[in-house]
TORKOL-4160 file (C-alpha; in steps of 0.2 Angstrom, whole numbers, padded with zeros to 4 digits, m for minus):
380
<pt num="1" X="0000" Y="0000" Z="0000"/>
<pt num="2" X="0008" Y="0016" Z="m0004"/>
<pt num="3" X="0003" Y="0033" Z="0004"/>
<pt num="4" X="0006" Y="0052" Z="m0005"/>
<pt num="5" X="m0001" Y="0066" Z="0003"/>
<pt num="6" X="m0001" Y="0083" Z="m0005"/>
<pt num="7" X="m0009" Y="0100" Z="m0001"/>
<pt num="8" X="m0006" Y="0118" Z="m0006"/>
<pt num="9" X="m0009" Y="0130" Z="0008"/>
<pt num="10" X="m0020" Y="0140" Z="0005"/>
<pt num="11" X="m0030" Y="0155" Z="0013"/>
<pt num="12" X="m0051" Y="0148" Z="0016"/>
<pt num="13" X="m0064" Y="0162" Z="0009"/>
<pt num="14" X="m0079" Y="0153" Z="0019"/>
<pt num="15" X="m0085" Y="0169" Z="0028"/>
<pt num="16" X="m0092" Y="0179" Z="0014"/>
<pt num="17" X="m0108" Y="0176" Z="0020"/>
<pt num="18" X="m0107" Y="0171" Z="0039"/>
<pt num="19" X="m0104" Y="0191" Z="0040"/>
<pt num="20" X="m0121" Y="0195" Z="0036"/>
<pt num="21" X="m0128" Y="0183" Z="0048"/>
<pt num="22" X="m0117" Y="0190" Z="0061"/>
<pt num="23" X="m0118" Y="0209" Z="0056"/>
<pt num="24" X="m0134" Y="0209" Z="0051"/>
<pt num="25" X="m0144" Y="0195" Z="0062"/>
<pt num="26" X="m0151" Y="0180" Z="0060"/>
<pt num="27" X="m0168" Y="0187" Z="0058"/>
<pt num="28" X="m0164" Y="0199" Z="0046"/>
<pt num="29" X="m0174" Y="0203" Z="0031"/>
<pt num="30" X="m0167" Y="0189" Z="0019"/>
<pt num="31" X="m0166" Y="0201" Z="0004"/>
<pt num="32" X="m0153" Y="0212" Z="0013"/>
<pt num="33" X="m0142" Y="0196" Z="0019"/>
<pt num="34" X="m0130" Y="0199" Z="0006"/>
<pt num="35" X="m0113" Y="0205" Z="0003"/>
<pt num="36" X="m0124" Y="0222" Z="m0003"/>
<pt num="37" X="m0132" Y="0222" Z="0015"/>
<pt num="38" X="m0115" Y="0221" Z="0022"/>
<pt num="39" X="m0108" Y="0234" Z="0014"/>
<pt num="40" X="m0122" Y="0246" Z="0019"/>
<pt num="41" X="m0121" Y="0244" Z="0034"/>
<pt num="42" X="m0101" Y="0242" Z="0038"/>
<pt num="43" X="m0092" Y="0246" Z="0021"/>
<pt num="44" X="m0078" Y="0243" Z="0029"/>
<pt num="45" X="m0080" Y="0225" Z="0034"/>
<pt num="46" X="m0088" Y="0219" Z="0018"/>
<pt num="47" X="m0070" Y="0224" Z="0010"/>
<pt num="48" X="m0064" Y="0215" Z="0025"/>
<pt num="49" X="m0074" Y="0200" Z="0020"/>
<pt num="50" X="m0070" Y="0201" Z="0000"/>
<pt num="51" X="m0051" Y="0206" Z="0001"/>
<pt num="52" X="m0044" Y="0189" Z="0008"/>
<pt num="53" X="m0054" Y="0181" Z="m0006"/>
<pt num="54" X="m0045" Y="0193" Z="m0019"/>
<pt num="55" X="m0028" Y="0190" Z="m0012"/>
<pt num="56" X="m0030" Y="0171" Z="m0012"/>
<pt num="57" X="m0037" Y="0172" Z="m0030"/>
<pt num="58" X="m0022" Y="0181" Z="m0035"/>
<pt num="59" X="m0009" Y="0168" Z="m0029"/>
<pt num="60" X="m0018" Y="0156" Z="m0038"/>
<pt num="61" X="m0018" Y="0164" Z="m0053"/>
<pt num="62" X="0002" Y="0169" Z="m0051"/>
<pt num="63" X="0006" Y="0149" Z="m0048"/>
<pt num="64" X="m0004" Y="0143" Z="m0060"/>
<pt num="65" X="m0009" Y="0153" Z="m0072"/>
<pt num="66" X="m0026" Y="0157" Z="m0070"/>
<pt num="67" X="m0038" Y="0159" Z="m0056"/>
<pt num="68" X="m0051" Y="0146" Z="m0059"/>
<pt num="69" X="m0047" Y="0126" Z="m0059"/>
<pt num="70" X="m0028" Y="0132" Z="m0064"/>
<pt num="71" X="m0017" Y="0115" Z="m0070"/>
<pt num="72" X="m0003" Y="0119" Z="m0060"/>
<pt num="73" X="m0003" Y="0105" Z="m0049"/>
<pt num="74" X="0000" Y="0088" Z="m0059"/>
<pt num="75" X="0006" Y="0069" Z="m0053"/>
<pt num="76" X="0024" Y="0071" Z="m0045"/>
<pt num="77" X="0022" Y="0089" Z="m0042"/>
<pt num="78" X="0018" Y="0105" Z="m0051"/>
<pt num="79" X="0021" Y="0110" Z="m0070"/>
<pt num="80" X="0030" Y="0128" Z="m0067"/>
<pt num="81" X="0042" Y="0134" Z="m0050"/>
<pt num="82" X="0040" Y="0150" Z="m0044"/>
<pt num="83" X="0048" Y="0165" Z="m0050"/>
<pt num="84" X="0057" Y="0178" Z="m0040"/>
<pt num="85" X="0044" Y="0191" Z="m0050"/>
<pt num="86" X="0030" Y="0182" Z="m0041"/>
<pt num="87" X="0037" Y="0178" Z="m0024"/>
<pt num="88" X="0040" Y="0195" Z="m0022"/>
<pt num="89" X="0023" Y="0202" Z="m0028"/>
<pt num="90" X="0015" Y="0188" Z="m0015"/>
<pt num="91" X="0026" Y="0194" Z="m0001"/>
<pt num="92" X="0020" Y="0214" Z="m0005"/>
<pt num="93" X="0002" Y="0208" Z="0000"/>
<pt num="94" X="0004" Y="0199" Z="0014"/>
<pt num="95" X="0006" Y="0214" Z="0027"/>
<pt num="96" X="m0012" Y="0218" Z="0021"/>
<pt num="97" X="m0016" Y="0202" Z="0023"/>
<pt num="98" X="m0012" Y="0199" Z="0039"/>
<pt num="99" X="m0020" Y="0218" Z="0046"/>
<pt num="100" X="m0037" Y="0209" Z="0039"/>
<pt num="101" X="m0035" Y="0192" Z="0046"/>
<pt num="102" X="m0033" Y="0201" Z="0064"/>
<pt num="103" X="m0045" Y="0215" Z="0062"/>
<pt num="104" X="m0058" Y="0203" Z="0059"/>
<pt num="105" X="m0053" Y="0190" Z="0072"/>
<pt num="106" X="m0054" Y="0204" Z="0087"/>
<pt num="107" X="m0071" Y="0209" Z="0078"/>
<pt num="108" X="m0077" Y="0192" Z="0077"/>
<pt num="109" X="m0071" Y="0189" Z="0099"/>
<pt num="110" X="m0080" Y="0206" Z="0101"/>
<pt num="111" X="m0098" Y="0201" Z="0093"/>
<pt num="112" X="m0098" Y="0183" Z="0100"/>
<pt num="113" X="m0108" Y="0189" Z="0115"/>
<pt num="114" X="m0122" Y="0194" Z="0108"/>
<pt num="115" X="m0125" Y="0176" Z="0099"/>
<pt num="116" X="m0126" Y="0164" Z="0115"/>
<pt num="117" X="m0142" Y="0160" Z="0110"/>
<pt num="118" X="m0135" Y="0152" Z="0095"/>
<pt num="119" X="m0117" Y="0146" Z="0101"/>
<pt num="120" X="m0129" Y="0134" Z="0115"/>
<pt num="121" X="m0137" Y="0126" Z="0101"/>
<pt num="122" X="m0129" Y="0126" Z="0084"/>
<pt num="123" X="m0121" Y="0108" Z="0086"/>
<pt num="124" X="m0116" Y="0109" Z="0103"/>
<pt num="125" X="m0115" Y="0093" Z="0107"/>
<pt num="126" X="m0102" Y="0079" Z="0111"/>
<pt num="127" X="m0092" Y="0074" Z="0097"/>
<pt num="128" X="m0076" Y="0065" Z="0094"/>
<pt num="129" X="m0065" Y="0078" Z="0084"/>
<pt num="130" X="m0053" Y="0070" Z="0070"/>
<pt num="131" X="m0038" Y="0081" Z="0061"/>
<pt num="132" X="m0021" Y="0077" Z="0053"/>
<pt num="133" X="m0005" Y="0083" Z="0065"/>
<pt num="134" X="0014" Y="0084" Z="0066"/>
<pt num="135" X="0022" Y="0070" Z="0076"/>
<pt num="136" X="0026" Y="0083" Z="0089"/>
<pt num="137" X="0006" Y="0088" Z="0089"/>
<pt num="138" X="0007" Y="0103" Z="0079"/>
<pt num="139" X="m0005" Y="0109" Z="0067"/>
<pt num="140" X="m0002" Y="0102" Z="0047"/>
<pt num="141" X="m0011" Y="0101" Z="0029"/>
<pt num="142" X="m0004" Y="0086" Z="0025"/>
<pt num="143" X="0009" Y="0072" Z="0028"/>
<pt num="144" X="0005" Y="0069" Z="0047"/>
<pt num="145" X="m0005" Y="0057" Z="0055"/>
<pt num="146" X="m0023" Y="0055" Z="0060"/>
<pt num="147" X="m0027" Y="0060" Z="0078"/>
<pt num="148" X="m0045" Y="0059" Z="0087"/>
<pt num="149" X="m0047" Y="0067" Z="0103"/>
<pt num="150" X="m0065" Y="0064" Z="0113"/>
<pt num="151" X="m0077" Y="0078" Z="0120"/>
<pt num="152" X="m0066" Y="0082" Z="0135"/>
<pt num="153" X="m0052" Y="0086" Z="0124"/>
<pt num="154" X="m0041" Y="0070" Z="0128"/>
<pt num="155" X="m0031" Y="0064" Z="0115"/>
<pt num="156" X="m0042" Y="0044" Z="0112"/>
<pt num="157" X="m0030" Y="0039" Z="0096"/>
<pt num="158" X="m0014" Y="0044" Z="0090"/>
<pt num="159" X="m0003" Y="0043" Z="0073"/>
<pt num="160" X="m0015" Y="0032" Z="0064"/>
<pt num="161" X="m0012" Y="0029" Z="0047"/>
<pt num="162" X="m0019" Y="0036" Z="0035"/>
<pt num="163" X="m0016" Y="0022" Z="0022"/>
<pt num="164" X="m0025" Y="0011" Z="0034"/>
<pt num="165" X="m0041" Y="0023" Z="0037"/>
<pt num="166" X="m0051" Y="0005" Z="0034"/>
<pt num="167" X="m0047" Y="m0001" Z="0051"/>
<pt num="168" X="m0053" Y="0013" Z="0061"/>
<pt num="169" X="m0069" Y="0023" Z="0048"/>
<pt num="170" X="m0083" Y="0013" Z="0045"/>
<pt num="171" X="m0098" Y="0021" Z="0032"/>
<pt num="172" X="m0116" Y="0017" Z="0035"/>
<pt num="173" X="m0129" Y="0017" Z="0022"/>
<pt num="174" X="m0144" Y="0025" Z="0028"/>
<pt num="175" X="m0161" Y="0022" Z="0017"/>
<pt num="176" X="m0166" Y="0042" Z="0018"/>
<pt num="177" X="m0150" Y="0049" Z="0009"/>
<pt num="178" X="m0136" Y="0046" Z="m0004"/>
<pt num="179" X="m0123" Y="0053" Z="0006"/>
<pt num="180" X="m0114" Y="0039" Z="0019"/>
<pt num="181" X="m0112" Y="0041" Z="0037"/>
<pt num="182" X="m0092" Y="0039" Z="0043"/>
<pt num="183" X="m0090" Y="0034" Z="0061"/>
<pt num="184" X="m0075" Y="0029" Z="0071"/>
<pt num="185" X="m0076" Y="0012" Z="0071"/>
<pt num="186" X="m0071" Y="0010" Z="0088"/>
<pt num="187" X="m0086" Y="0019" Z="0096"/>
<pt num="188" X="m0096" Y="0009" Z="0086"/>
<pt num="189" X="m0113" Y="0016" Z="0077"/>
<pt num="190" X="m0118" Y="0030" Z="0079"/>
<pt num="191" X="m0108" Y="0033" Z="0095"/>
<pt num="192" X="m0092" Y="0035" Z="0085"/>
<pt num="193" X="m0098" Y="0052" Z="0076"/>
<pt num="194" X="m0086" Y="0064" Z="0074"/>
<pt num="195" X="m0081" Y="0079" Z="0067"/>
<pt num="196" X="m0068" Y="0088" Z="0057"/>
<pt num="197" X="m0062" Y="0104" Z="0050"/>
<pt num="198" X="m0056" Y="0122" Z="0056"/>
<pt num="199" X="m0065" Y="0118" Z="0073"/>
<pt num="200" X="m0058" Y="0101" Z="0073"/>
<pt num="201" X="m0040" Y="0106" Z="0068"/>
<pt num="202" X="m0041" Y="0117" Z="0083"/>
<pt num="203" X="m0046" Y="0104" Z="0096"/>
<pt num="204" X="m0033" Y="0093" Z="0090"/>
<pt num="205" X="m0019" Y="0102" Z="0086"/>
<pt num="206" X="m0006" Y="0106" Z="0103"/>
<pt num="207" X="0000" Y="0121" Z="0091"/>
<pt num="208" X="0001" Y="0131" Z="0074"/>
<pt num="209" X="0018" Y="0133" Z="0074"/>
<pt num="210" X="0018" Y="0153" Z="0071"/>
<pt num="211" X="0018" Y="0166" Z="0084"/>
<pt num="212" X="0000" Y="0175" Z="0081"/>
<pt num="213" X="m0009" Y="0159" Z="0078"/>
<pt num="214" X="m0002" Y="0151" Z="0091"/>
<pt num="215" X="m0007" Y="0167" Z="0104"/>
<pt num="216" X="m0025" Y="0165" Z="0097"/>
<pt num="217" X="m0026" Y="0144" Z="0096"/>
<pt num="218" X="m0021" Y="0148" Z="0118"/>
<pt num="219" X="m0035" Y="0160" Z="0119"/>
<pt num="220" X="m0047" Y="0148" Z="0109"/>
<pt num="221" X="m0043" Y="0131" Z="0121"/>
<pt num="222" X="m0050" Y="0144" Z="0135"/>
<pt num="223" X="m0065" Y="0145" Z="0129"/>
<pt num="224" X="m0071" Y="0127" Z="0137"/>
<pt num="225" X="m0059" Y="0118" Z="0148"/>
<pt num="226" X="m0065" Y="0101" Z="0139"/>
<pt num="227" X="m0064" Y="0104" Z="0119"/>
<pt num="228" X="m0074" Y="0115" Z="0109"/>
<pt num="229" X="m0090" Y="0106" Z="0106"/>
<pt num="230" X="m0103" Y="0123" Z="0097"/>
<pt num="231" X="m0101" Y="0122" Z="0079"/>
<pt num="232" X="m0103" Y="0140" Z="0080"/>
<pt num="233" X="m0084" Y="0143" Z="0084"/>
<pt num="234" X="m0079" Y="0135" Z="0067"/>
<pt num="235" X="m0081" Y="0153" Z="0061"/>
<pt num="236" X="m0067" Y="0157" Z="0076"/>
<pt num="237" X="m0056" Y="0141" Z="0072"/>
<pt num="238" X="m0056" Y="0149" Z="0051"/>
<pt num="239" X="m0050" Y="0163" Z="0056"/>
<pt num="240" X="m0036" Y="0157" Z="0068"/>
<pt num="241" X="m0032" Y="0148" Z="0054"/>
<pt num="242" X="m0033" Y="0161" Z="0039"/>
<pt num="243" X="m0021" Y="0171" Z="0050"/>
<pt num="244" X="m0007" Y="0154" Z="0051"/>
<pt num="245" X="m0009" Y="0153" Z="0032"/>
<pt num="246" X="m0003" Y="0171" Z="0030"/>
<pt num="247" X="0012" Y="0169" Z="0043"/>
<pt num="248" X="0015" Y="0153" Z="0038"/>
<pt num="249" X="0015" Y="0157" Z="0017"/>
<pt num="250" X="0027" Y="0174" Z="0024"/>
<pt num="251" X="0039" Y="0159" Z="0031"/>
<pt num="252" X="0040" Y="0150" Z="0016"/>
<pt num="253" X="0039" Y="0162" Z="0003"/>
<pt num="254" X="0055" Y="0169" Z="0014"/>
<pt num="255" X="0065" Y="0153" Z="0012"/>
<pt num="256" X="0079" Y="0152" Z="m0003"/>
<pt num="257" X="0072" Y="0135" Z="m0008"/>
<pt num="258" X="0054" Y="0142" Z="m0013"/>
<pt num="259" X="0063" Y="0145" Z="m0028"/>
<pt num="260" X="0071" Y="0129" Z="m0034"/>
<pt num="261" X="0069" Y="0124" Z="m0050"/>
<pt num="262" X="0063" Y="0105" Z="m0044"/>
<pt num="263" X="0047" Y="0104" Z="m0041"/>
<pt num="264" X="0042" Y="0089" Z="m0049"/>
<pt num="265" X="0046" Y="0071" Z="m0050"/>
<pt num="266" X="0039" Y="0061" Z="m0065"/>
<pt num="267" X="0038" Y="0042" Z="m0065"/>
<pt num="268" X="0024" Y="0028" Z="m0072"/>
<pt num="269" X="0014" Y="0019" Z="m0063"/>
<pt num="270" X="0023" Y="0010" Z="m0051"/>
<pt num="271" X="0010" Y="0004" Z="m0037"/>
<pt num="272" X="m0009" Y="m0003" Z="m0040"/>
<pt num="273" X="m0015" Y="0004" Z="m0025"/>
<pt num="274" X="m0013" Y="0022" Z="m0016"/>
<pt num="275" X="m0022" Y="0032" Z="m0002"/>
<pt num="276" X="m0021" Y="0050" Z="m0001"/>
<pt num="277" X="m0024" Y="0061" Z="0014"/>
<pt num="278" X="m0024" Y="0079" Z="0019"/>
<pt num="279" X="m0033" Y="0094" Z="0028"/>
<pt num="280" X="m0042" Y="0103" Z="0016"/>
<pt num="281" X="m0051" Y="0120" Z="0020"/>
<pt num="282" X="m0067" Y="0110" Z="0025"/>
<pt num="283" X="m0060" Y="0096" Z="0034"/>
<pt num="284" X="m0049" Y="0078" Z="0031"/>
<pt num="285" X="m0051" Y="0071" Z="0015"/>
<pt num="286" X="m0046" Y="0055" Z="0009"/>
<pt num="287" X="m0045" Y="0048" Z="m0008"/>
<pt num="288" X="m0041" Y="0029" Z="m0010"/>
<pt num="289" X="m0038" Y="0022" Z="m0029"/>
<pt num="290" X="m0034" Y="0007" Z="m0037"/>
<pt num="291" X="m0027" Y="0007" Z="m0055"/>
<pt num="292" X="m0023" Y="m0007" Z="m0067"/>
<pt num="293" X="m0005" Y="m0007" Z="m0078"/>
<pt num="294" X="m0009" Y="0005" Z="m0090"/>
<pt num="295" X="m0013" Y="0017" Z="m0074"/>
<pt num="296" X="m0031" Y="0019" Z="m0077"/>
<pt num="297" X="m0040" Y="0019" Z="m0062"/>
<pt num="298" X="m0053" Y="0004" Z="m0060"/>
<pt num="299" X="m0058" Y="0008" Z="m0042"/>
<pt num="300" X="m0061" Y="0023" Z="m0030"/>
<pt num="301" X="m0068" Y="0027" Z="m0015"/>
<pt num="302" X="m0066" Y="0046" Z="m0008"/>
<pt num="303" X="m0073" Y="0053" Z="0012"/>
<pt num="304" X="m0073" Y="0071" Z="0009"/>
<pt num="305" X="m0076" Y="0082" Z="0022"/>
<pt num="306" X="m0094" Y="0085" Z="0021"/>
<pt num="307" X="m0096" Y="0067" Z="0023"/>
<pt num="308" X="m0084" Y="0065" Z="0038"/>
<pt num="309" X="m0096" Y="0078" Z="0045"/>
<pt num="310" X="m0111" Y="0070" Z="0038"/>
<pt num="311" X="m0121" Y="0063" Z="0055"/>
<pt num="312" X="m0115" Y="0078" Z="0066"/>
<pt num="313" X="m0124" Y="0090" Z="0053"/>
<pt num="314" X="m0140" Y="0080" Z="0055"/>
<pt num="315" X="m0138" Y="0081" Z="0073"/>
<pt num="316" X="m0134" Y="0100" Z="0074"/>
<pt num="317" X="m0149" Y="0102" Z="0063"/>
<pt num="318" X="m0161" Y="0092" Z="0075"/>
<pt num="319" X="m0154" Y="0103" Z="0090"/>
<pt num="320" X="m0158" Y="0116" Z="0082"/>
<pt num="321" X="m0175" Y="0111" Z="0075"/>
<pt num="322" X="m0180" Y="0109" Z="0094"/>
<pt num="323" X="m0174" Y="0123" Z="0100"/>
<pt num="324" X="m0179" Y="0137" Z="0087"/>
<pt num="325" X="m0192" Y="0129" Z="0079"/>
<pt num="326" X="m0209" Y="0135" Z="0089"/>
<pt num="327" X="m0227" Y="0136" Z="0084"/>
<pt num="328" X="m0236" Y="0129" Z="0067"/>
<pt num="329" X="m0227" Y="0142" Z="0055"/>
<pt num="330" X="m0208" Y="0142" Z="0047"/>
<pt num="331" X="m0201" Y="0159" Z="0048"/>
<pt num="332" X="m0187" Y="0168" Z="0036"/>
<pt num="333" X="m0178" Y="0168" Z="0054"/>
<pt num="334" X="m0179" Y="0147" Z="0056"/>
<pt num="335" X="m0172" Y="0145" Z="0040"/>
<pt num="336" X="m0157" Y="0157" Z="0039"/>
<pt num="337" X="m0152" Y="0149" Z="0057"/>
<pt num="338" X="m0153" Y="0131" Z="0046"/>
<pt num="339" X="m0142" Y="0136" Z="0032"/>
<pt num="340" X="m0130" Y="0145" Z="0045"/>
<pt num="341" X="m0128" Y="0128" Z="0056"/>
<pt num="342" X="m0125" Y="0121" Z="0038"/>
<pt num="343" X="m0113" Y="0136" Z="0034"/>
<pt num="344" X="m0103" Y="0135" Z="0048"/>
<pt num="345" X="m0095" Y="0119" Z="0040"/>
<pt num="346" X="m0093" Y="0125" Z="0026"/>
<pt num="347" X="m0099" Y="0110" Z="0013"/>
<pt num="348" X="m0102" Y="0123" Z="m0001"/>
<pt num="349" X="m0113" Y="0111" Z="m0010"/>
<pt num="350" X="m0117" Y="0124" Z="m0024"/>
<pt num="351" X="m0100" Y="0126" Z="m0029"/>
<pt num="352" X="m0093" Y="0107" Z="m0027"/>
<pt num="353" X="m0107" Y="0101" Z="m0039"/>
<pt num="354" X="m0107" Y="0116" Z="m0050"/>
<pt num="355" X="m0126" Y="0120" Z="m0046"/>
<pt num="356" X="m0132" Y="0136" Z="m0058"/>
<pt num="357" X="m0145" Y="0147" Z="m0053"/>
<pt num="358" X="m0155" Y="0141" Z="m0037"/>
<pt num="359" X="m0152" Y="0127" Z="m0025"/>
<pt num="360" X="m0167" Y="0129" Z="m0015"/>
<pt num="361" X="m0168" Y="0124" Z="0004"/>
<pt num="362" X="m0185" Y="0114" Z="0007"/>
<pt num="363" X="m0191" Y="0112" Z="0025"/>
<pt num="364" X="m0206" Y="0105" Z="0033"/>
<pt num="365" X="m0216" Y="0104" Z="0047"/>
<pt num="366" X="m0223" Y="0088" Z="0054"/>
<pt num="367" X="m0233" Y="0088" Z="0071"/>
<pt num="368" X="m0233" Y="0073" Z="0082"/>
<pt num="369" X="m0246" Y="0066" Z="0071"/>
<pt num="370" X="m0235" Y="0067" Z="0054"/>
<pt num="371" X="m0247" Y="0078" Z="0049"/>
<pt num="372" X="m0239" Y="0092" Z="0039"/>
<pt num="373" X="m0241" Y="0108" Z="0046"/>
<pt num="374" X="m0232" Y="0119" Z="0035"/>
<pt num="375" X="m0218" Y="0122" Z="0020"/>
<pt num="376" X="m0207" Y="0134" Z="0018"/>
<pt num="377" X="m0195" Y="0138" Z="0002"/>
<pt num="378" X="m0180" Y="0146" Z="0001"/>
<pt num="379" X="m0168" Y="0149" Z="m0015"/>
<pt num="380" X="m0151" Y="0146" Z="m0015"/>
């Protein structure tokens, strides 16, 4: 069994909207919970919100060529090194960078109190939490191994192999949906739910490894003296982690070898089997393939994030349903808190299947009887 992990660090652009949930309220007039909203309101941190995004966008675009699905990264490496030209334009926007990612942290800590209504119930719950680290515990993208600490923040398993993610995952098939359920087989189902992500990297990780994220990953392990469990503070464990991905692209864009010429190795097939791990934006994602002589691949099977997170979703949105949901009527202000429980992980179904035009939110309202009371629709 061979293993290759490979990842490009990269800064998330998940909050475009969690800003007007959090700027605006929950119950605000759907048609004003926009970027447009935002920028009505606080100018200032809808720029906030859209410069990051910019700033990512251009990297991409200066390493491989262009912004959208660039071919950059290929088997054994990437096509082109980087140039002095573009290190040093990167380098130029990272101070900015960096001001934003703080400025919206302290903005985020300072608005958190006025949301304890939603940080009690939007999936706050116990959880296993799962996440790739360093040997020495530290947080990492890639090339580490699995760790899983429990609700109370103790450390339950320990440099498991990712190649060997069989052993330990299991994925139930559930008649109501296509999507499978992961659990840690251990715990058995549906004890073994877990979680991963920003909020996970954050419960699992001992350290970042740069000086501002590590001050901030301190001040986030205070907030419960077991792990975090509200999937509220994913937005909080993004944006510790937006501001390690600008220190930490400062660090490497500052070493000489970022500009070596070798940055690819090429070679044929030369196993029939491989498993691929790594921590992408949304959470661990594995990708398992078996290929014949000629390399074509004649098996897969693939446990992306919104999968891994799959049953604690569900879960987050039956805590909420009981919490929020009150009376015979859906309201604008129910469904936005649905779609921001759903937010906060970030699945960004619309854009992983390339939906056009409206993916519309259904919900419906059953009493004790199964009678349906009502229905409500909201466009995506």
């Amino acid at each position: 069994m061979s293993t290759v992990a490979t990842s490009v660090e990269r800064v998330p652009d998940s909050d475009r909207w969690e800003r007007a949930d959090l700027l605006l309220g929950m119950d605000a007039d759907p048609a004003r919970s926009n970027i447009f909203g935002v920028y009505e309101k606080k100018p200032e941190i809808a720029r906030d919100g859209i410069r990051p995004r910019q700033f990512g966008q251009q990297i991409i675009e200066r390493l491989g060529g262009k912004r959208i699905h660039p071919a950059w990264v290929v088997p054994g490496g990437v096509s082109e090194p980087l140039t002095e030209l573009n290190r040093d334009a990167i380098l130029s926007a990272i101070p900015e960078a960096l001001a934003i990612a703080e400025r919206t942290l302290e903005w985020f800590k300072g608005i958190t109190e006025g949301f304890r209504e939603e940080i009690a119930s939007f999936g706050n719950f116990p959880t296993l939490f799962m996440g790739i680290v360093k040997k020495d515990g530290g947080l990492t993208f890639y090339d580490g191994g699995i760790r899983i600490v429990n609700s109370a923040g103790e450390v339950t398993a320990n440099g498991l192999d990712p190649a060997d993610y069989q052993e330990y995952i299991g994925e139930k098939n559930e008649s109501w949906t296509y999507l499978k359920s992961p659990y840690y087989m251990p715990e058995g189902y549906p004890d073994g739910i877990y979680r991963v992500g920003p909020l996970a990297r954050m419960n699992v990780a001992d350290r970042c490894g740069t000086p501002r994220a590590d001050q901030e990953l301190a001040e986030f392990h205070e907030l419960q003296r077991t792990a975090v469990l509200s999937s509220f503070h994913y937005h909080h464990a993004r944006l510790i982690e937006i501001l390690y991905c600008v220190e930490r692209m400062k660090q490497l864009l500052t070493d000489p070898e970022i500009l070596s010429k070798h940055v690819r190795a090429v070679a044929g097939p030369n196993c029939e089997e491989g498993v691929g791990c790594c921590e992408a934006p949304r959470g661990t994602l594995m990708h398992h393939y078996k290929i014949d002589g000629q390399g074509l691949v004649r098996w897969a099977n693939m446990i992306i994030a919104t999968g891994h997170n799959n049953m604690a979703m569900n879960r987050g949105i039956l805590q909420f349903a009981k919490h929020f949901v009150r009376g015979e009527k859906l309201t604008p202000g129910m469904l936005n808190r649905v779609e921001a429980l759903i937010r906060a992980y970030d699945p960004c179904l619309s854009c992983s299947t390339h939906a056009f035009g409206e993916m519309p939110l259904i919900a419906e309202l059953y009493n004790s009887a199964g009678e349906l009371l009502d229905q409500a629709r909201k466009p995506g």
